[in-house]
N, C-alpha and C positions, 0 to 999 in steps of 0.2 A: 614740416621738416624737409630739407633738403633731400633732393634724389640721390643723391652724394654718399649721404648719412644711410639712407634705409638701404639701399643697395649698394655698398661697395665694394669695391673689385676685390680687393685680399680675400682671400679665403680667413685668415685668421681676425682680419676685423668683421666679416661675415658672421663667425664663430659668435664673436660678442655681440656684437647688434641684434641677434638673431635672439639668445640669450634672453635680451632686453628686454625684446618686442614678447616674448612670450612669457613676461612676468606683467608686462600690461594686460595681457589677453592669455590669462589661467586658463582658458574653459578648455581646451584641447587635452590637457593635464589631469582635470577632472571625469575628462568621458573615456580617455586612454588611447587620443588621436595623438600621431605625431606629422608635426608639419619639418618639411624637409629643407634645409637652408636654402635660402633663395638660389645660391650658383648650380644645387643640385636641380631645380625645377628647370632650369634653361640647358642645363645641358644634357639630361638623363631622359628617356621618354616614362608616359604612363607606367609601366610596368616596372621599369628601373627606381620609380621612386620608391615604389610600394617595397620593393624590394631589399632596398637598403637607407630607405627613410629612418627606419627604427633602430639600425646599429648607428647611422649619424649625429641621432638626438641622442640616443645613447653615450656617445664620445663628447659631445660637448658638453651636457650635463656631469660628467666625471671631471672635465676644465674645469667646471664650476667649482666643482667638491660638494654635488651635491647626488642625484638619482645614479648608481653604479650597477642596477641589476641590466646582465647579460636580455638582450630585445632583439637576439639576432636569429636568420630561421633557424631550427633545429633548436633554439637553446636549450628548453625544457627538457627535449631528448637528450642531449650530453648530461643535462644537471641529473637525470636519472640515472644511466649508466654510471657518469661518477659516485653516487649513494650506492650503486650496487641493484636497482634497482627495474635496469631496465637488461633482459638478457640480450649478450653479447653475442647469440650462434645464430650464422645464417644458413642451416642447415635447410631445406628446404621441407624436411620429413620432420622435420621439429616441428611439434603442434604448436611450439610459442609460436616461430616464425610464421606457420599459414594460420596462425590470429590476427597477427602484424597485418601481413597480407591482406586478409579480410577484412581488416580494419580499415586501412588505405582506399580497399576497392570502394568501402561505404562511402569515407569521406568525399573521395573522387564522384562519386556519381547523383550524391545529396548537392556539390558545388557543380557537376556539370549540367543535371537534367534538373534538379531544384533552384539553381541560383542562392542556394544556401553560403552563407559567409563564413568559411570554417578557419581561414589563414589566422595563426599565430602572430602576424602581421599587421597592421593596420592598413584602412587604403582609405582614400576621402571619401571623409565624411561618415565611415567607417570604421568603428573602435575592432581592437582584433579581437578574434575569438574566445574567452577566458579556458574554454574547455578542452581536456585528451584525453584522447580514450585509455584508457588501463587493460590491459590480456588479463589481468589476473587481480584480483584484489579477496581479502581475508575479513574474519569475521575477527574483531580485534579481541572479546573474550573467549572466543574459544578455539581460534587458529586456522579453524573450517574456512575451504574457499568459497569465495560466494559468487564465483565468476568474475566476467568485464565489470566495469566500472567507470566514473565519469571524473577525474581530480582537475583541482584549481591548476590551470599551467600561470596562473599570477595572483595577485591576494584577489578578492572579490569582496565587493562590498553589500551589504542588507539591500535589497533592492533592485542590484545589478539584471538586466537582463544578461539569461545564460544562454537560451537560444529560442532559436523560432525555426520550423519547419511548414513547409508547405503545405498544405491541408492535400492536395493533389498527389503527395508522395508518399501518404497513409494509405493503408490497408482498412477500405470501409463496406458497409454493405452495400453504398453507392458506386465502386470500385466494383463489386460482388457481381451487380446487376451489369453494366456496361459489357462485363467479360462473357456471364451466362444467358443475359435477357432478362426481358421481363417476367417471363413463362417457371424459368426455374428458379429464379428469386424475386416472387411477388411484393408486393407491397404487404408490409404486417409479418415478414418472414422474419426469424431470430434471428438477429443482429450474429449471434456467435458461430450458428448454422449455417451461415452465409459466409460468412468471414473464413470459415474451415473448409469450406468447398474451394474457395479462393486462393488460400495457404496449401494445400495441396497440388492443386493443378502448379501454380509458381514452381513449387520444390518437387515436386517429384514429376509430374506429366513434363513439363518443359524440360527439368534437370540443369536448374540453374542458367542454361544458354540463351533460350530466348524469351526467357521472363525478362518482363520489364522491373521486376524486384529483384531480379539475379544477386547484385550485391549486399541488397538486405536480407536477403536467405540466406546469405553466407555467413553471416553474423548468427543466425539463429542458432542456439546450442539445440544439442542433442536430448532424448526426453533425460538419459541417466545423468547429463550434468544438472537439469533441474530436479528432478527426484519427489513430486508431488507422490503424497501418500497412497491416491487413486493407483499411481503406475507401480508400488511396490510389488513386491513376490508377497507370498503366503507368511515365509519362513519371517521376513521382515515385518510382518503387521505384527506376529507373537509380540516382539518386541515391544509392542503398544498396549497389551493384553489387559483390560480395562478401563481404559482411557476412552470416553466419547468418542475422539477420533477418529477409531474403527468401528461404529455405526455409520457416523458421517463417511467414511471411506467406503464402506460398501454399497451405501445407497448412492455416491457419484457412480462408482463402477458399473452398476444396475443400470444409473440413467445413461449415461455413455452409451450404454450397449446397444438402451432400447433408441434412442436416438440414431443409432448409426443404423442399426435394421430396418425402421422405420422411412429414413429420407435413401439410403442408398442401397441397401442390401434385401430388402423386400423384392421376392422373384415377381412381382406383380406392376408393383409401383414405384419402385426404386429407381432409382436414377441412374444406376449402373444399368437394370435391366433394360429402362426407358431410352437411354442415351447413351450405347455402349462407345460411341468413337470420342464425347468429350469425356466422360466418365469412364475412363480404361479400369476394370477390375483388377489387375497388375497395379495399379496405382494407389485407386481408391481404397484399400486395404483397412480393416480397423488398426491395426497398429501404424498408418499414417495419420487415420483419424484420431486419436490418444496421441499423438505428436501435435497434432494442430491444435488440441485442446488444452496442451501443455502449455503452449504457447500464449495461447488465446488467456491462458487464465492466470499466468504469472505474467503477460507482458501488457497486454491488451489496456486499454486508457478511455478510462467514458470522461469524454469532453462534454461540458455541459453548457458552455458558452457561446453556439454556434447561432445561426440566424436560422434556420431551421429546429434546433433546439438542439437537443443532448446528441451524443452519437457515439459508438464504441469506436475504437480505433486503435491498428496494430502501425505505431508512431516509431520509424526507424530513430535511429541515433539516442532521443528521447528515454528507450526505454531499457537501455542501455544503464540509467541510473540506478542506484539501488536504494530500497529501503531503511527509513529510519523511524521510528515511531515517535521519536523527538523533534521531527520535521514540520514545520509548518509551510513547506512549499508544493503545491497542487501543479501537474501539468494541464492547459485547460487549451481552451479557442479564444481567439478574438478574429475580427475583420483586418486585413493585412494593409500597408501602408502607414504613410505618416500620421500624427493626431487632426491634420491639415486636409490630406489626401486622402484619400481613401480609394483602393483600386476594386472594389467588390469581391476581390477573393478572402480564401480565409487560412489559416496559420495557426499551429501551435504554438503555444508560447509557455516559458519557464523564467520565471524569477527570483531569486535568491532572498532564501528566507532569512539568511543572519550572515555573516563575513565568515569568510571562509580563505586560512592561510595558503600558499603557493603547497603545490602537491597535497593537497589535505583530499578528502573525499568526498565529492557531494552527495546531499541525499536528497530526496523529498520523502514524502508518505504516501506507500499505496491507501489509506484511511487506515481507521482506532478499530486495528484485527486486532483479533485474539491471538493464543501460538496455536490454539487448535487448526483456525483459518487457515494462519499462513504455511502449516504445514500440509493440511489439506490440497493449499490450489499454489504455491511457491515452493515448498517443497524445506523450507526452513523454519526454526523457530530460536526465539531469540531468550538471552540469559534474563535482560534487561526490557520487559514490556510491560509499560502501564495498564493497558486494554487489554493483558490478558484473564482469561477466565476460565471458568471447569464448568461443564451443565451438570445441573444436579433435576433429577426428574422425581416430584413432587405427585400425587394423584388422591383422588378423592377416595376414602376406605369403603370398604364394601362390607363393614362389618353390620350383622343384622341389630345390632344394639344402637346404633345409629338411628332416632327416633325421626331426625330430619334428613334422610339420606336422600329419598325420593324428592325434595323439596330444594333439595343442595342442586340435585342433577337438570331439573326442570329449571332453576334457576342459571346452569351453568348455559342452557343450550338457549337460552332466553338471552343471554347476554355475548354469545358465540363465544365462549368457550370450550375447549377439552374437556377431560376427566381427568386425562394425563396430560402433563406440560413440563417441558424443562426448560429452567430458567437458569439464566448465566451466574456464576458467584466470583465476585471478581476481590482481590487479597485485601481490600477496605472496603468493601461496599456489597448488598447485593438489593438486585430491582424491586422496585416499592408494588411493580404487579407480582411480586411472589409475596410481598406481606401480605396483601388483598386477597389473593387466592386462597391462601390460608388460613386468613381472620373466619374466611366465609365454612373452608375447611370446619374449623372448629366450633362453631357455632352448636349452642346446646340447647334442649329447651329453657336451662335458668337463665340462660343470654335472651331468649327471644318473647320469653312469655308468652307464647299465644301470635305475636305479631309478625308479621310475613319478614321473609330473610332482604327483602327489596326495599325494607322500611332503615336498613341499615346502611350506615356509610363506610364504608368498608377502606377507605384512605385515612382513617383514624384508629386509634384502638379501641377496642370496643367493650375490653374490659379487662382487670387484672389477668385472671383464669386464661381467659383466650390469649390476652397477648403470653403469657406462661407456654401456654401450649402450643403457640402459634414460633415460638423461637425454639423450643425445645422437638419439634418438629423440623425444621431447620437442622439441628443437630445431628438430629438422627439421619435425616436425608442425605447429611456431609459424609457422616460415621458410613453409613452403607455402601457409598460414594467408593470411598478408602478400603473397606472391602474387599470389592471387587480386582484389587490391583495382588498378582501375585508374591510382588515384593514390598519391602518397605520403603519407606523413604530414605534412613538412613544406610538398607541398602545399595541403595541406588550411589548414593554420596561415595560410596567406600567403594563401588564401580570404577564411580568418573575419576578417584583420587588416583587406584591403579595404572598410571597410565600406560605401563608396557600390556596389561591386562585389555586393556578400554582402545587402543589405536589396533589390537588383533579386530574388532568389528568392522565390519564393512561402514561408508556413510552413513547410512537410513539407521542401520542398529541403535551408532551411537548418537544421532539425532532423536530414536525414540525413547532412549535413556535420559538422555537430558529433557526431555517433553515431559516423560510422565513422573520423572523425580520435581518440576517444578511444578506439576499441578500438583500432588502431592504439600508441596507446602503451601502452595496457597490453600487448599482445601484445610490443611492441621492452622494457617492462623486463623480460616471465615470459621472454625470450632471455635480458638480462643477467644474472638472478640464477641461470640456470640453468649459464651459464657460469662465473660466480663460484662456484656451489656445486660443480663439477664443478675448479677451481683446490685448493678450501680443502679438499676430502673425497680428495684426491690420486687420484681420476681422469684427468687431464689429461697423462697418459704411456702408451705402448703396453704391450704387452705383460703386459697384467695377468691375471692368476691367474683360473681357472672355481675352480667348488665342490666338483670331482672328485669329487663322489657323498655331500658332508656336506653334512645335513641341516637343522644345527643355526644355518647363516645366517653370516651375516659381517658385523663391528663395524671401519666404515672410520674412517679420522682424524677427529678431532671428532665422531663419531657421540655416541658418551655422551655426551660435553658440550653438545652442540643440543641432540637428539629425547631423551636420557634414554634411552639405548638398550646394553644390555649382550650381552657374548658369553655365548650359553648354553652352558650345559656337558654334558657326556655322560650327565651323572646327570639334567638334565632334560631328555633327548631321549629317557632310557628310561621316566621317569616317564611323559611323554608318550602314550609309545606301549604302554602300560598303561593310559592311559585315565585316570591322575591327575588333578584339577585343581588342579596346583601349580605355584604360578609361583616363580620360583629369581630372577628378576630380582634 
């Protein structure tokens, strides 16, 4: 083609030729690069293209009567303030504005000291950034804030890289060690204890000035904006009063404690004592220690992909995202560079698990928590969780009528088990080691005949009677469970309906209202279905049959047809017990 044609002088034949060339050559189009009209490349330098390359494809592409959305900088910020969305005061004493602020400083020093790509913009070779930070974002069924947040500043498509961060600009135990030495952070020391020694000295001993994470400290909320169970008041656990939770809550508090007396507060060997000029006792404080833990344990990222292997890591910008338990996208490592190159550093990286509209929210998954978890070490719990569960604690009876008691217990500690264990119940399902422990629970002499309790397989049923006993046991353990809670369920409901009644509690209150009104039902359906299943598997009559000393397990009604579950036969109970591995299923 003529020099004439591919470069000529009008700007308005420019306009279309330009047009042309980039319907032969889509790919720019597909990564989210824009190439800038040829008159702009000769006459605008580097920094001027980048600049205004994306409002110029922009403009021609609407010649076209085709691509119209606004690519110029700020746009996302106007598109929000015009929704209403983005506050308008630049009050300085406004905590929105010094979030703005804080915001900025991050992004600023992730693109000045990381070389991180955060421009809304494109530049060669260089798709722009899909991501902005949010001051504020909400829990969409219950209104609750859930803090910063990361939304689409453009659609995003299943697959899309979201970002990459520098491995060098995480907070790691390898970070820990370069600041303390090798002396105060040995090799084999916890990754979290390390990491909290690190977070502290940054934010409180420096004071944000001459930390080299200054900007990412700024970003950190406060322990009361996350509100993990551990850091409630007294008045606030009531609130929880029967719920697992408050076991679990008290024993983090406990470890907390012993942990902090232990590395720093020991008048002997403490590190305060040891090392009063890095370790200042004005600093080192437990209540900065319960800040760094706060931290560590709602934001904190075990990358598992690195070339040294797994490694915690407090991932600025990164962790900034919030959770979804419907997410399938994991923040992890890889080695940094092209698929070509390879520069031996390494990088966090995030990519999008499904498309995601302009301003929408992204998520990933901290992993398949429970609400008990997340309200534990995040400080929230959610309407909508598949993975959530209630512990229900199960233990061997101590009743003297029990002919095999003594034979159950020798058994249990022969196979490293408890006496006591509590096993999760989650609103369709609960663990196949709570059926097992319990089959073995029940065992009678007219199950055993004489034959030791190890001749049993105890991943099968083992007989009508037991399995009867083994679910209706179950029940009881739920019913007891329920118990324990001083209100009902459907008081809880006619709480949350209240809502001029229900917004007088503080956060934590009515977060642990909605906590233990939902365990509450999942506990009332693992009754229903356990009585259902106890109707439809013909348990639900007296009189049922033990195992009278066969080994070989029992196949109740519907069994095969649910679980896939057949009666074995005598030829595979001798294979068996020959040490075969054949299965006759």
């Amino acid at each position: 083609m003529p020099t004439s044609t591919m470069f000529p002088t009008s700007s308005a034949s420019a306009s279309v030729v330009f047009l042309t060339s980039c319907i032969f050559f889509p790919l720019p189009i597909v990564f989210g690069f824009s190439i800038p009209p040829p008159s702009l490349v000769s006459s605008r330098s580097h920094v001027s293209s980048r600049l205004y390359s994306d409002s110029e494809w922009a403009k021609e592409l609407e010649k076209a009567g085709g691509f119209t959305e606004d690519l110029t900088r700020g746009s996302f910020e106007r598109e929000m303030k015009m929704k209403g969305l983005f506050d308008r005061s630049s009050d300085p004493n406004d905590p929105a504005v010094r979030k703005r602020s804080a915001n900025a400083a991050l992004l600023s020093w992730l693109e000045e000291e990381g070389e991180v790509y955060l421009s809304e913009l494109s530049d060669w070779a260089t798709a722009p950034h899909p991501l902005a930070v949010s001051t504020e974002t909400v829990d969409e069924t219950t209104n609750e804030s859930t803090g910063r947040g990361l939304l689409a500043r453009r659609r995003v498509n299943e697959g899309d890289e979201l970002l990459t961060i520098p491995m060098r600009m995480c907070m790691t135990i390898g970070a820990a060690r370069r600041v303390f030495g090798g002396e105060i952070v040995p090799e084999g020391m916890n990754e979290y204890l390390a990491i909290a020694l690190l977070m502290i000295r940054e934010n409180f001993v420096l004071k944000n000035t001459k930390s080299e994470w200054a900007a990412y400290m700024g970003v950190l909320p406060a322990v009361k904006e996350v509100n993990p169970t551990f850091t409630w008041t007294d008045e606030d656990l009531t609130f929880l009063e029967g719920s697992p939770v408050v076991a679990a809550t008290k024993s983090m508090q406990a470890k907390l404690r012993r942990e902090y007396d232990t590395l720093l507060g020991d008048q002997n060997t403490g590190l305060i004592h040891r090392y009063p000029n890095m370790f200042p006792e004005e600093h080192y404080t437990f209540d900065n220690w319960i800040w760094a833990f706060t931290m560590l344990f709602s934001r904190a990222i075990r990358l598992r992909n690195l070339k040294e292997g797994e490694a915690l890591a407090m991932v600025p910008y990164a962790d900034l995202i919030n959770h979804s338990p419907f997410s399938g996208a994991y923040v992890d490592g890889r080695e940094s560079g092209s698929w070509l190159f390879k520069d031996g550093q390494e990088e966090v990286i995030l990519y999008a698990d499904r498309g995601y509209r302009k301003m929408e929210q992204v998520y990933i998954s901290y992993g398949p928590k429970s609400n008990a978890d997340l309200l534990l070490l995040y400080g929230f719990a959610l309407e909508r969780n598949p993975f959530n569960s209630v512990d229900v604690t199960v233990s061997i009876a101590t009743t003297l009528n029990d002919l095999l008691l003594v034979e159950k217990r020798e058994y249990l500690k022969k196979v490293g088990r408890e006496q006591t264990v509590d096993f999760p119940c989650y609103a369709d399902r609960y663990p196949t080691e709570m059926l097992e422990y319990l089959r073995l629970m029940q065992m009678t002499p007219e199950d055993t005949r004489g034959k030791p309790l190890a001749a049993f397989d105890y991943t099968r049923t083992i007989s009508a009677a037991n399995e009867q006993a083994v679910l209706a046991s179950i029940i009881e353990a739920v019913r007891n469970q329920l118990s324990l809670y001083p209100t009902t369920e459907e008081q809880d409901a006619a709480l949350i309906q209240d809502k001029s009644l229900f917004q007088c509690f503080n956060y934590n209150q009515r977060m642990a209202v909605r906590h233990r009104r939902n365990e509450k039902r999942l506990l009332k359906r693992t009754v229903a279905a356990l009585e259902k299943q106890l109707k439809n598997r013909g348990l639900d009559v007296n009189d049922l049959e033990r195992a009278g000393g066969n080994t070989a397990g029992k196949v109740l009604e519907g069994d095969e047809r649910r679980f896939g579950i057949k009666q074995r036969t005598a030829l595979e109970e001798r294979l068996e017990a020959m040490g075969l591995p054949i299965d006759l299923k």
